[in-house]
Every structure is written in C-alpha cells, then in structure tokens.
C-alpha positions in Angstrom: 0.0 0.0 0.0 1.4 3.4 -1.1 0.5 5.9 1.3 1.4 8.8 -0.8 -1.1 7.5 -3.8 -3.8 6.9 -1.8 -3.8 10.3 0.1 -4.8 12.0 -3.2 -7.6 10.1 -3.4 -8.4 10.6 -0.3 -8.4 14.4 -0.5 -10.6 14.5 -3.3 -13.1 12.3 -1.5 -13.3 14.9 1.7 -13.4 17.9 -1.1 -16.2 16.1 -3.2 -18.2 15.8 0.3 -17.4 19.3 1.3 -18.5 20.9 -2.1 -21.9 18.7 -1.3 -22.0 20.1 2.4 -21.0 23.4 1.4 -23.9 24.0 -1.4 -26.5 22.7 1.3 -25.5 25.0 3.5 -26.8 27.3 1.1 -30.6 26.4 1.2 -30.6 24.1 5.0 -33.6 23.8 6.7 -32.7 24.1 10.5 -36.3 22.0 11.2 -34.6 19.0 9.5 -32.4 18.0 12.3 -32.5 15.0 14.3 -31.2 14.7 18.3 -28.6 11.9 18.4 -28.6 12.6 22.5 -28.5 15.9 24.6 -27.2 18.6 22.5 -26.3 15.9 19.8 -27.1 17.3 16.3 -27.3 15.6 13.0 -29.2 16.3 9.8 -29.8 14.4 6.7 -26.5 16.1 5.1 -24.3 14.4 7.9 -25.2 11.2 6.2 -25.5 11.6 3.5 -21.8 13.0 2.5 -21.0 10.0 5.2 -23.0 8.0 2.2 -20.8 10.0 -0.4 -17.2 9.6 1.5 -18.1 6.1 2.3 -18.6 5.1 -1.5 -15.3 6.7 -2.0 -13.2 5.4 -0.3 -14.6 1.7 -0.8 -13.2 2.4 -4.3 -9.6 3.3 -3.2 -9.2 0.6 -0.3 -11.6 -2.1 -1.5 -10.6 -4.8 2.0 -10.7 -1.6 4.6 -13.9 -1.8 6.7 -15.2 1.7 8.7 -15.5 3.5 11.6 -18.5 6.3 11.1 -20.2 8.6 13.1 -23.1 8.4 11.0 -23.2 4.4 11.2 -24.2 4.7 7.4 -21.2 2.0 7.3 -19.7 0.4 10.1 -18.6 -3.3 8.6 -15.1 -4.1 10.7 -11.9 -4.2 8.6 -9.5 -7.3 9.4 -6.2 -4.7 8.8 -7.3 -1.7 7.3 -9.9 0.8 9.0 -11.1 4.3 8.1 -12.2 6.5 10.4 -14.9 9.1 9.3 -16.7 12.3 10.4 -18.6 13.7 7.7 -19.6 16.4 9.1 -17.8 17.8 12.3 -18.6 20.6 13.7 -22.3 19.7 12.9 -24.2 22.6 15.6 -21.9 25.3 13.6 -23.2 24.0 10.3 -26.9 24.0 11.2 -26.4 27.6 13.3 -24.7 29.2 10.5 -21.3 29.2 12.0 -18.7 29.0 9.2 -16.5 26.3 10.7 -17.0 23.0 9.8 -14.9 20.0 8.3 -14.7 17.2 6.7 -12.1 14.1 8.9 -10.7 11.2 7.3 -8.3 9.3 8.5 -6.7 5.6 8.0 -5.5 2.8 10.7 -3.7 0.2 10.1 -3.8 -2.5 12.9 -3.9 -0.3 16.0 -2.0 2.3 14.2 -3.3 6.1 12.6 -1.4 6.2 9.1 -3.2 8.8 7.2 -5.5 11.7 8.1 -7.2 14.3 5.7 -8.9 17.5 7.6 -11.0 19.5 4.6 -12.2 22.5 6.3 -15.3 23.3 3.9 -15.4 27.6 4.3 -12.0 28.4 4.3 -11.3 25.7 1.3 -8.2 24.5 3.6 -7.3 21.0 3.0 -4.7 19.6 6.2 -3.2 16.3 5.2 -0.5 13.9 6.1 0.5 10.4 6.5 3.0 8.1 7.8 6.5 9.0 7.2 6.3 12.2 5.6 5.6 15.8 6.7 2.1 17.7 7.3 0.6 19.7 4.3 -1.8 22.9 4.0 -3.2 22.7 0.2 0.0 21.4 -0.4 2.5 23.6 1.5 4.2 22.1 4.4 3.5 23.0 8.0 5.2 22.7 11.1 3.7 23.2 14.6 4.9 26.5 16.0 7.9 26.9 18.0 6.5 29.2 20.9 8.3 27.7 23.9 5.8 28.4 27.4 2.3 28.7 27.8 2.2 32.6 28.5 3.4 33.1 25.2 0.7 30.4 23.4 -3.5 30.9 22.1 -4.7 27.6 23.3 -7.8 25.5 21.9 -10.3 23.7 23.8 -13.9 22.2 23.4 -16.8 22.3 26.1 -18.7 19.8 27.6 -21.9 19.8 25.8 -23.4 16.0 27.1 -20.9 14.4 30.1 -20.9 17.6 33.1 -19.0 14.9 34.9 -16.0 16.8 35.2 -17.5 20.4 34.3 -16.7 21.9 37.3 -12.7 20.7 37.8 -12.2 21.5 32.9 -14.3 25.3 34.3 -11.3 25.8 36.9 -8.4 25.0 34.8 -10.1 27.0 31.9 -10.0 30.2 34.6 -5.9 29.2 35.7 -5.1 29.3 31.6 -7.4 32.2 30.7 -5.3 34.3 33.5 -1.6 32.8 32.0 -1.7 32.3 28.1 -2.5 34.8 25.2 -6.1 33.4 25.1 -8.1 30.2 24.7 -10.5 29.7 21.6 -13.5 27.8 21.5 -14.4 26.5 17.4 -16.8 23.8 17.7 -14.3 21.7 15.5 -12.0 19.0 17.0 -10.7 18.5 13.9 -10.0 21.7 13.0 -8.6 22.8 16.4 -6.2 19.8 15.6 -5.5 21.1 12.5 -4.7 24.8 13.4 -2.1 23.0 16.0 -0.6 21.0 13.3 0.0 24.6 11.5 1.1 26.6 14.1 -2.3 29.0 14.9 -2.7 27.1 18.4 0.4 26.1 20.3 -2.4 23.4 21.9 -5.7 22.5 21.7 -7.1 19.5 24.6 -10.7 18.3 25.4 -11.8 15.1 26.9 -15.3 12.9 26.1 -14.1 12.8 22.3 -14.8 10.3 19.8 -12.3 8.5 17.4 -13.8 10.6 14.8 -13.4 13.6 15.7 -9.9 13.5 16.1 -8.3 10.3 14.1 -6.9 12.3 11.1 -6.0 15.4 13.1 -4.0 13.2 15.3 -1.7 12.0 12.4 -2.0 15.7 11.0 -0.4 16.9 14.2 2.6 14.5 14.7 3.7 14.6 11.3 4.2 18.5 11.7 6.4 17.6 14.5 3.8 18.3 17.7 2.6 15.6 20.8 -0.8 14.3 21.0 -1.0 12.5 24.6 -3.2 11.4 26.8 -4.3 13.8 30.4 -1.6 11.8 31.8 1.2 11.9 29.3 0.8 8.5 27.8 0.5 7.9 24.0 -3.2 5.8 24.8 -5.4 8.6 23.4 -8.7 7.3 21.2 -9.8 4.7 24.2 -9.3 7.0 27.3 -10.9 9.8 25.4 -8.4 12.2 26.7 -6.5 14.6 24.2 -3.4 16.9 24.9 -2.4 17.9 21.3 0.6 20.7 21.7 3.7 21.9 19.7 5.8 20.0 21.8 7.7 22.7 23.6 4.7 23.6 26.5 3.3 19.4 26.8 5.0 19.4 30.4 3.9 22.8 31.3 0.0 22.2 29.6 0.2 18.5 31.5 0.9 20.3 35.0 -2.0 22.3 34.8 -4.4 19.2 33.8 -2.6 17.4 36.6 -3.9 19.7 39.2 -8.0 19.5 38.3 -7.9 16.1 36.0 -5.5 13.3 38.2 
C-alpha cells in the first residue's frame, strides 16, 4: 500500500463531500435536524456525504472496513480501517457558523497512518501520513515553536453531554485564561487539531471525544512535529478519550495544569 497514492484520493473524496455540504448549506432547513442525544445534532447532510465519503473510499481501499459517526457503514476491517466524520462541527453547520470539516483518516492494525482534515469555508485541506511531513493545500506546515504557555493561544472544546468533570475543565479554563494569550472555543475538534498541526494554536485539549473527531487530526499533528498525549502523558489517546495535542515545547507545562484538576 502506497501511502502517498492513496492520500490523493483521499483528498478529493473529503473535497467532493465538502463541495456537497457546502452547497446545502446554502438552502438548509434548520427543522430537519435529528437529536442523536442531549445537544447531539445531526441532519440528513451528515449522512448523506457520510453515504458519499463512504462510497469513495470503498473504491480506493476495496478490503478496509469503517469507523463512522453516522453508522451509514460500520462493517469491521481485518487490517485496514477508516475513520470518518462527515460532518464535524455539525451545531456550527446547522447555526450558520462557518467552521465545519470534513475528517478522514486511515488505521492500520492499532496504528493512525493517514488523516485528511477539509475545512469546507476556508477551502483548507490539512493532510498527512505516515512517514512524511504535514501539508496545507499542499505547503508544508510545522507546529509552532513558541516555547511556554504565557506566550501560546490555546484551543479547547466544552462539555456539551458528560458535566462529569465540568466543574474541575471550568477551573483549569479560569488558571489558563489568566496565564496564556487566550483560549479559543471553534466547535471543530478536527479543525482545532488542525490549526495546531499549523502553528495558529500552540495546543488545543478536550476530553469525552470520539475517534472521529480526532483520528486524522492526530496524524495531522505529529507529522508537523507536535505531541498528542493522553491527560496523563501516555500515548493511549482514542480509548481513554483524553487529548493533549501541543507543539511539543509547552506538553510538560499544559500537563501540569491538567494534573492539578484532572488526576
């Protein structure tokens, strides 16, 4: 399997179901969504560009199975498994918000290999895979080189379902708001990955997330040179549904402050 011929494919899958998102956009009937759970959105154009990436990407990988948000597909690959969010950022999408994305990403085994992050307004396509560097429409990005929190814009998502640990993720919001440049708040996971892969965000972290939302960023991140951990420094990320994503110079400084509300 060629890595680096596949990933074009793959890019023009996630554009082809961003053109389709972005054109409904256009004419979207905000009484045509559905409640997955509390405050968990989806509309008829989540699946069906999860129908559109799915059909896709059968054609590139024909023995891969899937991992969807949608469950449009969710047949179990023996080696080969992608990893798809059609539509995240969904609640932007159907508010008007123009950030949204489109999140594809490839595992081999256990192991993230490839991730695509089409962000639909701004036309930016993040991609990278195994072995080689991290790309903005096809210029290569590193993760920033800012060395201490003080100096960084952070990235976080809130708790919109689980208020398990609301109260301890409210305090370490007020500790960073008072000792960084400022903490942003997109509605993205992907995107927030992405934008740390690039160098916008020195770090972006958020617990209660699905494989989904942040499979391709992952990959999208390391290969620009940056950490994705865990709240506790380890590398187990997807299954603890944890995720410090950082530029690698402020990980120990970002994990002392989760230390002292999170473990």
């Amino acid at each position: 399997m060629q890595l680096n011929q596949i990933i074009t494919q793959v890019i023009d899958v996630s554009k082809e179901a961003g053109q389709f998102i972005r054109q409904e956009r256009k004419t979207f009937d905000p009484d045509k969504i559905e409640y997955k759970g509390l405050n968990d959105l989806v509309s008829y154009v989540d699946k069906t560009a999860e129908e559109l990436i799915v059909k896709g990407l059968e054609l590139i990988l024909p023995e891969a199975g899937f991992i969807t948000e949608e469950k449009t597909q969710n047949r179990a690959g023996e080696r080969y498994n992608w990893i798809i969010d059609p539509l995240d950022g969904t609640t932007n999408f159907i508010h008007g918000l123009p950030t949204f994305s489109v999140s594809i990403a490839l595992q081999d085994y256990d192991e993230l290999v490839l991730g695509v992050v089409y962000e639909v307004n701004q036309d930016e396509c993040f991609y990278a895979h195994k072995g080689a560097p991290a790309y903005l429409n096809g210029k290569e990005i590193k993760v920033s080189k800012i060395p201490t929190v003080a100096q960084s814009l952070l990235a976080t998502g809130f708790p919109y379902y689980d208020f398990t640990k609301q109260d301890a993720y409210l305090k370490m919001f007020a500790e960073l708001m008072r000792n960084c440049h400022g903490i942003r708040r997109i509605g993205s996971a992907a995107v927030d990955l992405a934008y740390t892969a690039c160098g916008r965000f020195e770090s972006f972290y958020e617990y209660n997330l699905n494989a989904w939302d942040i499979a391709a960023g992952i990959v999208i991140v390391k290969q620009a040179g940056g950490h994705v951990v865990n709240f506790s420094g380890g590398n187990e990320v997807i299954n603890t549904r944890e995720l410090l994503a950082t530029n690698g110079n402020i990980t120990a400084e970002m994990l002392d402050y989760i230390a002292k509300y999170f473990n």
